[in-house]
KOLSE-818431 format. One line per field, with one value per residue (C-alpha): residue number from 1; residue in three letters; x, y, z. Coordinates in Angstrom, 2 decimals. Example, Ala and Ser with C-alpha at 12.3 -4.5 7.8 and 13.67 -1.06 7.14 Angstrom:
% KOLSE-818431
n c(1 | 2) .
res c(ALA | SER) .
u c(12.30 | 13.67) .
v c(-4.50 | -1.06) .
w c(7.80 | 7.14) .
END
This chain:
% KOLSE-818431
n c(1 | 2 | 3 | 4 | 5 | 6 | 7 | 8 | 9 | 10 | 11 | 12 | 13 | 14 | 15 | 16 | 17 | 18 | 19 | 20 | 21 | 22 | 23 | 24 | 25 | 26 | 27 | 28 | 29 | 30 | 31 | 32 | 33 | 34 | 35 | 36 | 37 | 38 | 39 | 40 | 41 | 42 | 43 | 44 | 45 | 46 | 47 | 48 | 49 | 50 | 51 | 52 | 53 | 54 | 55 | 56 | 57 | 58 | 59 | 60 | 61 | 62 | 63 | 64 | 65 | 66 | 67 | 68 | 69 | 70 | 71 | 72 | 73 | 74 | 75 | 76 | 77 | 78 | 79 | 80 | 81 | 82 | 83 | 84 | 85 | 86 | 87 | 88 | 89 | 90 | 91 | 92 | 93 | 94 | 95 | 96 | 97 | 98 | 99 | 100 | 101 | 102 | 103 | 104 | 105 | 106 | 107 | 108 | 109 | 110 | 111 | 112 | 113 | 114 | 115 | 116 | 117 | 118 | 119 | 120 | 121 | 122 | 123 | 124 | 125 | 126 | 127 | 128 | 129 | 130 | 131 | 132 | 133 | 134 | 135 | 136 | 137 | 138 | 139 | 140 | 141 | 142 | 143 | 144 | 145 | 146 | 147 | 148 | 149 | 150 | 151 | 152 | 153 | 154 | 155 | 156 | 157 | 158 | 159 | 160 | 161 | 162 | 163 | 164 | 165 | 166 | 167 | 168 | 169 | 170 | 171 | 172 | 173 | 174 | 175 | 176 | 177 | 178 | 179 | 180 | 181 | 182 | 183 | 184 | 185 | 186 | 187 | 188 | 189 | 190 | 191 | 192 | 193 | 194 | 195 | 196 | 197 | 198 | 199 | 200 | 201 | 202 | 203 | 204 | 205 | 206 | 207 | 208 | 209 | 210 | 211 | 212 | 213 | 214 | 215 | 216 | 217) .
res c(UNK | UNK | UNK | UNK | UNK | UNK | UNK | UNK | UNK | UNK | UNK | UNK | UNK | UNK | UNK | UNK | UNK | UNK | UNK | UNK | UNK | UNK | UNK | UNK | UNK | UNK | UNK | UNK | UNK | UNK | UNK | UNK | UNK | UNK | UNK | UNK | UNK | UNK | UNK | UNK | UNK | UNK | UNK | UNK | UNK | UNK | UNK | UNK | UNK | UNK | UNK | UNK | UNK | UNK | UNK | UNK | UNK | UNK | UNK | UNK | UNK | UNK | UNK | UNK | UNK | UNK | UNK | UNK | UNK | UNK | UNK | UNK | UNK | UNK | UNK | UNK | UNK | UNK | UNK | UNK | UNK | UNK | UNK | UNK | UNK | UNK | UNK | UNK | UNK | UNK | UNK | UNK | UNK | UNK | UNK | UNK | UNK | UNK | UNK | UNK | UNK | UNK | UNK | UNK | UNK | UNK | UNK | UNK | UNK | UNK | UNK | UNK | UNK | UNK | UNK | UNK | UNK | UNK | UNK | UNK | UNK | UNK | UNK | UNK | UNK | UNK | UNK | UNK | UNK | UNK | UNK | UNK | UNK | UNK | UNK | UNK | UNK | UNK | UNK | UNK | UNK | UNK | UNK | UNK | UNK | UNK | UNK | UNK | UNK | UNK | UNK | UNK | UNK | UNK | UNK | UNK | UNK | UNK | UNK | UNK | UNK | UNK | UNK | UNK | UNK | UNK | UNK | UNK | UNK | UNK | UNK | UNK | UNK | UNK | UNK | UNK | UNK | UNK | UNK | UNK | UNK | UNK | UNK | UNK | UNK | UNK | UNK | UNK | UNK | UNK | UNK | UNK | UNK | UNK | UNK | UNK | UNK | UNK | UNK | UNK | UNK | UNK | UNK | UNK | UNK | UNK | UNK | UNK | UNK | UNK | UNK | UNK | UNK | UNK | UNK | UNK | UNK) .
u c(0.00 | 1.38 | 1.75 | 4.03 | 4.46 | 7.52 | 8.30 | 11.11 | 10.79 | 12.17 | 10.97 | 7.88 | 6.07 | 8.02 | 8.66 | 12.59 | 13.63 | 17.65 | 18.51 | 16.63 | 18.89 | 22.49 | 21.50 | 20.99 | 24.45 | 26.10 | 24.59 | 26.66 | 29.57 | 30.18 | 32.15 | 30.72 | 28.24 | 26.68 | 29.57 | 28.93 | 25.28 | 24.07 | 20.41 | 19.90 | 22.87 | 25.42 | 28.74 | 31.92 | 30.61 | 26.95 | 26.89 | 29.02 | 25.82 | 23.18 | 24.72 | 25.15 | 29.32 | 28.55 | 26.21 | 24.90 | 27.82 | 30.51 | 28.75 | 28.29 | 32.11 | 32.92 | 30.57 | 31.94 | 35.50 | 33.71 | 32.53 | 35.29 | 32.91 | 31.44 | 28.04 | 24.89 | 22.71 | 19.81 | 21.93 | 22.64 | 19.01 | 17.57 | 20.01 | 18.72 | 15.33 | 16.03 | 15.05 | 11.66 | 9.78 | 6.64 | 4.66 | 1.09 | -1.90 | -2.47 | 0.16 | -1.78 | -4.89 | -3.47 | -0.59 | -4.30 | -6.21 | -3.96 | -3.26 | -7.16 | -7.23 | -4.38 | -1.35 | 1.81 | 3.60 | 6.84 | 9.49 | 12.86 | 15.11 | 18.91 | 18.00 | 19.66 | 18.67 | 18.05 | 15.71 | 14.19 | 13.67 | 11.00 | 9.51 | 9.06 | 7.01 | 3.61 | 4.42 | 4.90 | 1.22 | 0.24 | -2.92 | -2.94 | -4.82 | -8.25 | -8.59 | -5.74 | -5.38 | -2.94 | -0.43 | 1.27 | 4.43 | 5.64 | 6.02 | 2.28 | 1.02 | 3.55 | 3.74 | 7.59 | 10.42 | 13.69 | 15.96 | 19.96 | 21.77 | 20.15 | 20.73 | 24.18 | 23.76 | 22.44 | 20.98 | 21.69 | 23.84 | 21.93 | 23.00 | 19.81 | 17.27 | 18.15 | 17.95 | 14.07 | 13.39 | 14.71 | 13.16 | 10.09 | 10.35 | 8.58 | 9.56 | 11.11 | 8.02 | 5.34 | 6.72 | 6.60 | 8.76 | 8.70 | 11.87 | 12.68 | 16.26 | 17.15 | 20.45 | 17.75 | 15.32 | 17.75 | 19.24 | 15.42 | 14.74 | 17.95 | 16.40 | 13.35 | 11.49 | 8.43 | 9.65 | 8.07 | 10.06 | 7.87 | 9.50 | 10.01 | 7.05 | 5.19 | 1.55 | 2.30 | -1.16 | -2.81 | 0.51 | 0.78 | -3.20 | -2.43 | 0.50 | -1.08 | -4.18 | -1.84 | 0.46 | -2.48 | -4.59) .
v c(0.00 | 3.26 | 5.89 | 8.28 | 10.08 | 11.43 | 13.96 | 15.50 | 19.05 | 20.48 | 18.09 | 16.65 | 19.55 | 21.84 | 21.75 | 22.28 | 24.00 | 23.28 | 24.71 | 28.07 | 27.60 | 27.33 | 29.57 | 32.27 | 31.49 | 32.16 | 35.56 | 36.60 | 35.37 | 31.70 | 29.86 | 26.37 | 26.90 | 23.64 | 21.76 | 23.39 | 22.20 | 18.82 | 17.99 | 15.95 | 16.46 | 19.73 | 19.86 | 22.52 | 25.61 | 24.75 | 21.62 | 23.10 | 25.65 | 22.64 | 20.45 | 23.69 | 23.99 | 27.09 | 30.29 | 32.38 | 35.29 | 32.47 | 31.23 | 35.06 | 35.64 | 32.26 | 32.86 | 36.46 | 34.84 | 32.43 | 34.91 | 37.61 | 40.72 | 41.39 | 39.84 | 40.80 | 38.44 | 39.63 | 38.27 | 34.74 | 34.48 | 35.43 | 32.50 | 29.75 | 30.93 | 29.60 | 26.17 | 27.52 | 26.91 | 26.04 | 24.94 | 23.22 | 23.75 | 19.68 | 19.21 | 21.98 | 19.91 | 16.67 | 17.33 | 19.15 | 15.78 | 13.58 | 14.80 | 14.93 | 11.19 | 10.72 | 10.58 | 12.29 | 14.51 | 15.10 | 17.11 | 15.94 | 18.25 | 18.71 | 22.69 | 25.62 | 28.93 | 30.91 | 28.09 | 28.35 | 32.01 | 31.87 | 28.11 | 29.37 | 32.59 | 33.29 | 33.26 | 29.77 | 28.95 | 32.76 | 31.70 | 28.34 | 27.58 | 28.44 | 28.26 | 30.96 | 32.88 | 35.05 | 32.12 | 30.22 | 28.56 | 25.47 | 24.23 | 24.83 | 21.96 | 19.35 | 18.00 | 18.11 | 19.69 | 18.44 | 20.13 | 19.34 | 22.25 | 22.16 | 18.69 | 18.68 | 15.77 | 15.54 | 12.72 | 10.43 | 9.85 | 7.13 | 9.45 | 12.10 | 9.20 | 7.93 | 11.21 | 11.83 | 8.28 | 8.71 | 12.24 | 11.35 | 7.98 | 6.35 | 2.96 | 2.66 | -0.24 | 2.34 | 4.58 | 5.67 | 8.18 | 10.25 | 11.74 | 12.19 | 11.22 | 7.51 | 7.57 | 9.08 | 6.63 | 3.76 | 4.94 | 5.15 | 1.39 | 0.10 | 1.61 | -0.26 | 2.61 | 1.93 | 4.23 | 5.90 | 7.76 | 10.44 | 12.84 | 15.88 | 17.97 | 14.59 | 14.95 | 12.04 | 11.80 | 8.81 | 6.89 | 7.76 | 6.98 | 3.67 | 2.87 | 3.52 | 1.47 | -1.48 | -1.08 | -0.67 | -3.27) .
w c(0.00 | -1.03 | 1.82 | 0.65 | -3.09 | -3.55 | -6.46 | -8.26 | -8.68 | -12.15 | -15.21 | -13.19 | -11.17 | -13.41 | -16.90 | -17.71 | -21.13 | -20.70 | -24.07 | -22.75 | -19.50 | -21.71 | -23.93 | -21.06 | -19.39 | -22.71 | -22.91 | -19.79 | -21.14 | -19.79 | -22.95 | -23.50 | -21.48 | -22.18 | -21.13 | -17.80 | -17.42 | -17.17 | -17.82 | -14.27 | -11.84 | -12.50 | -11.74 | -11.07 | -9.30 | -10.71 | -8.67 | -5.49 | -5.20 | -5.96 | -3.13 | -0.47 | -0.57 | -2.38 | -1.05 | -3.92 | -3.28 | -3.89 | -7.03 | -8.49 | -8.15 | -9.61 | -12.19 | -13.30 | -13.40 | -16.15 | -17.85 | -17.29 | -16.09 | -12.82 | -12.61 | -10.48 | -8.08 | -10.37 | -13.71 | -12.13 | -11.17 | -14.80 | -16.14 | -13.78 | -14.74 | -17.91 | -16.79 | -15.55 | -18.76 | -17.67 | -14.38 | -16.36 | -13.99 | -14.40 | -11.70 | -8.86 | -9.28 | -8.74 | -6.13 | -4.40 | -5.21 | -3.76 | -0.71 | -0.33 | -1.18 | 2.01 | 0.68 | 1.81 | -0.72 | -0.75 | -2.80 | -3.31 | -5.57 | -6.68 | -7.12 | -5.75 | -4.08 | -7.05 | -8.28 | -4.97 | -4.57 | -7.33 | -6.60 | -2.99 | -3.94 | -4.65 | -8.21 | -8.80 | -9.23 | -9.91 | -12.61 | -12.11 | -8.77 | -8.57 | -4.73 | -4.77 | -8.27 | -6.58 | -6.73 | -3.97 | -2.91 | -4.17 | -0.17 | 0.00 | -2.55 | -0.32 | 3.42 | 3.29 | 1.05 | 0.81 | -1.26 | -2.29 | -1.23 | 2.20 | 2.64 | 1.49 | -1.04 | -4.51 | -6.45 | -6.87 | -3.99 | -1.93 | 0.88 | 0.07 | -0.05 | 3.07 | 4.77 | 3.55 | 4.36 | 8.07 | 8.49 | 7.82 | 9.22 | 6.25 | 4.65 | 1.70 | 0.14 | 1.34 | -0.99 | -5.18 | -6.48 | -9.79 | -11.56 | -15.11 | -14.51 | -15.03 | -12.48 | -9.86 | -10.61 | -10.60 | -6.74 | -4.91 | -6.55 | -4.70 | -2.17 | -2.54 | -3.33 | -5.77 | -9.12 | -12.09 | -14.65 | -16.83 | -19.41 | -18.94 | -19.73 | -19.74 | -18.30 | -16.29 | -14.11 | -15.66 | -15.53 | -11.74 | -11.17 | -12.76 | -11.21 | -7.70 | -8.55 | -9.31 | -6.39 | -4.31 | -5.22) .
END
C-alpha cells in the first residue's frame, strides 16, 4: 500500500527547457556553457551551489571569473530561470487531489537557491490555482520539502534518499517516487522505493493513477 508520493521538482512539477537555461548562461559570457550544465545532476561551481558547498555570493564571483565581467545576483538568477519553462496547472490539481485522497507529498530536488527564490514565492502557481489565483508557494502543494543544497547531497547519492526516508520515518516499500532522470530513478529502486520515470514535460497523471491502482490493489 502506497503511503508516501515522492516527487522531483524540475521536469515533473516543473517543466525544464535546458537549451533556454544554456543559452541564457552564454549571454553573460560563460564559454561552452553547455559543457557546464548537465540535464539531471550539474557539476563545477553549478553543482558546489546545488549540493550547499557554495552560497549564492561564492557562485556570483565564480561565475563572473567564467565569464570575465562582474556579474549581479539579479543576472545569475535570470540564467537559472532559464530552466523555468513552464509549471502546467495539471500538476496543482493533482498534487491538491492527492493529498485529499491521504497521501503524503513530498518534494525531493537537486536545485539551488536561485531556483528556490522563485519556486518558494507566490508566483509559482500565480494563474494556475483556482482556490488561490494570486499564486502560492511550491512548499504549500507538499507536506515536506527536501531540497539538495540544504541537505548537502544531490541525487543520486543514496545518501539524500536515506535522509528523507529517516526524516520522515517512512519505509522505503510504502513509498513511489517520480523523476525524469534515469540515475535518480535507478538509486530510490535500490532503495526499494516503488519508481516511475515520466519525461520531462510529460503529463504524467494517468501513468501515476495507474500505477497507484496497481500497487495498491
Amino acid at each position: 500500500m502506497i503511503k508516501n508520493i515522492i516527487f522531483d521538482f524540475g521536469g515533473v512539477i516543473m517543466t525544464l527547457d535546458h537549451p533556454r537555461a544554456i543559452a541564457r548562461f552564454s549571454a553573460l559570457g560563460l564559454c561552452e556553457a553547455e559543457k557546464h550544465l548537465d540535464a539531471y545532476t550539474q557539476g563545477g561551481i553549478f553543482g558546489e551551489i546545488e549540493q550547499g558547498t557554495i552560497d549564492t555570493e561564492t557562485f556570483r564571483r565564480e561565475l563572473s571569473q567564467l565569464c570575465g565581467r562582474q556579474l549581479t545576483h539579479d543576472e545569475c538568477l535570470w540564467a537559472w530561470l532559464g530552466y523555468a519553462k513552464e509549471v502546467p496547472a495539471r500538476n496543482i490539481s493533482i498534487l491538491k487531489e492527492l493529498r485529499q485522497q491521504g497521501y503524503r507529498l513530498i518534494m525531493l530536488s537537486n536545485t539551488n537557491p536561485y531556483m528556490m527564490s522563485w519556486a518558494m514565492s507566490s508566483s509559482f502557481s500565480q494563474g494556475l490555482d483556482n482556490d488561490a489565483p494570486e499564486g502560492m508557494p511550491a512548499s504549500h502543494y507538499f507536506d515536506a520539502v527536501y531540497r539538495s543544497y540544504e541537505v548537502g547531497a544531490m541525487k543520486p547519492d543514496i545518501r539524500f534518499y536515506q535522509h528523507v526516508l529517516q526524516h520522515e520515518n517512512i519505509i522505503p516499500e510504502e513509498s513511489l517516487f517520480l523523476d525524469d532522470g534515469p540515475r535518480n530513478i535507478e538509486a530510490a529502486s535500490r532503495l526499494g522505493i516503488h519508481t516511475l520515470q515520466p519525461e520531462n514535460g510529460e503529463n504524467w497523471i494517468e501513468r501515476l493513477m495507474q500505477e497507484l491502482r496497481k500497487l495498491n490493489a
